[in-house]
C-alpha positions as CSV (number, residue, x, y, z in Angstrom):
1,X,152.3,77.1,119.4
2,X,150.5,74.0,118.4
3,X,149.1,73.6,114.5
4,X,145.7,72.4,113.8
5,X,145.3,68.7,113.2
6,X,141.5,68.6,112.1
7,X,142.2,64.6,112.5
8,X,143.3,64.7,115.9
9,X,140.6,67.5,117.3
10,X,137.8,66.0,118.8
11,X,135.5,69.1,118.1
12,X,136.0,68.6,114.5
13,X,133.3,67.6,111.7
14,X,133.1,64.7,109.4
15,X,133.4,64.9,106.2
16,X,130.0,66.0,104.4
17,X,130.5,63.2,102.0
18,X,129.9,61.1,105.2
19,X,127.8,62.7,106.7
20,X,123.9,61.3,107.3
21,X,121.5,64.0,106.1
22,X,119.3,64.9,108.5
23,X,115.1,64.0,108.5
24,X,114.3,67.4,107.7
25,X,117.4,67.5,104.4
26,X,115.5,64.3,103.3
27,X,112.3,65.5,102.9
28,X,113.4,68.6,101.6
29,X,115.4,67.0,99.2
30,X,112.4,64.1,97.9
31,X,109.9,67.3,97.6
32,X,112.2,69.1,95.1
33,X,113.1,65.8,93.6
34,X,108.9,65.0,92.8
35,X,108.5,68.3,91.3
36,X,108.7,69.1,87.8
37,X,110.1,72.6,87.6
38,X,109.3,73.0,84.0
39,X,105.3,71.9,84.4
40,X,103.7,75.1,85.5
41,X,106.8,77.2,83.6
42,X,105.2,80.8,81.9
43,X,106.7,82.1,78.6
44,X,106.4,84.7,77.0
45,X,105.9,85.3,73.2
46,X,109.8,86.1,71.9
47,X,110.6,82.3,73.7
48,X,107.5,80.6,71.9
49,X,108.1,82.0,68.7
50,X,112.0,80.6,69.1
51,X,110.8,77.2,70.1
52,X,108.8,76.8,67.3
53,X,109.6,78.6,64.9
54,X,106.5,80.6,63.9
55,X,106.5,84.5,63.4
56,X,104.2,86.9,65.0
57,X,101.3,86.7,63.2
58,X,101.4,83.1,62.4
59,X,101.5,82.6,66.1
60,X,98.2,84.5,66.9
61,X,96.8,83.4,62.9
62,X,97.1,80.1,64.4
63,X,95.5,80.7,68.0
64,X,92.5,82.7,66.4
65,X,92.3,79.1,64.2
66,X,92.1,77.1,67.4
67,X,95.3,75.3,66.2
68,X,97.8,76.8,68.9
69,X,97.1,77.1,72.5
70,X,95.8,80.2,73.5
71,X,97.4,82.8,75.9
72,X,97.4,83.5,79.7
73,X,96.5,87.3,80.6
74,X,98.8,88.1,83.1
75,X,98.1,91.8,83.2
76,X,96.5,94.2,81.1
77,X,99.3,94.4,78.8
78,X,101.1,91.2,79.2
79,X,100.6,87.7,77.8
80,X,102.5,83.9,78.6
81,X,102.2,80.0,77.0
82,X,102.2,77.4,79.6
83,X,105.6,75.9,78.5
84,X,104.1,72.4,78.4
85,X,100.8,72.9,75.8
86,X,103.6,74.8,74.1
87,X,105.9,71.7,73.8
88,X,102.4,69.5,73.5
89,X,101.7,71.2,70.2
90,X,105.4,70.8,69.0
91,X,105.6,67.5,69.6
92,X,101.8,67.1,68.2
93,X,103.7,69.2,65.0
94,X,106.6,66.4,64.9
95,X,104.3,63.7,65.6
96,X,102.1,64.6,62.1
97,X,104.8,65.8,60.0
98,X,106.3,61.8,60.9
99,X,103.1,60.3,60.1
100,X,102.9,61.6,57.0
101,X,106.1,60.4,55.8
102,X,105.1,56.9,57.2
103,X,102.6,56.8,53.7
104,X,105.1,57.9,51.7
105,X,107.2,55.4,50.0
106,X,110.6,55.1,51.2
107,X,112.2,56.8,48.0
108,X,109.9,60.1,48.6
109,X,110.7,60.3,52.9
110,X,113.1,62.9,53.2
């Protein structure tokens, strides 16, 4: 009985580090690569109030204000935050909390 030389068999594959992708891997491959998955990414309330911190009724004080993006009704009984106006008011948040310790003097900036 003969063993199995994967070198020596002419039927055997390259390695896939060597191998060329092929035209339709490539294109598959730059598509995935210009999408952002995070752009059009829904969350719902108990993720938004852990990214920023707020409670419950802060949250909705604070949409009924016009001051945090409002909710998407995605069915009768079920709301979501586009994860990106989410993260564009927290860094909004960060961005005025740094400004304002800018005009402090540098003993005060905490």
């Amino acid at each position: 009985m003969k063993s199995f030389n994967p070198k020596s068999s002419s039927t055997s594959r390259p390695h896939a580090a060597t191998e060329r992708p092929t035209s339709a891997g490539v294109q598959r491959a730059s598509l995935f690569a210009s999408l952002d998955p995070y752009r059009d990414r829904l969350i719902r309330r108990p993720e938004v109030q852990r990214l920023t911190g707020l409670s419950r009724s802060s949250l909705y004080r604070l949409i009924a204000e016009g001051r945090f993006p409002a909710s998407i009704q995605l069915s009768e009984k079920s709301v979501a935050w586009l994860a990106s106006e989410v993260d564009g008011w927290i860094a909004e948040r960060v961005g005025a909390s740094r400004n304002k310790n800018a005009a402090l003097p540098p003993a005060i900036q905490s």
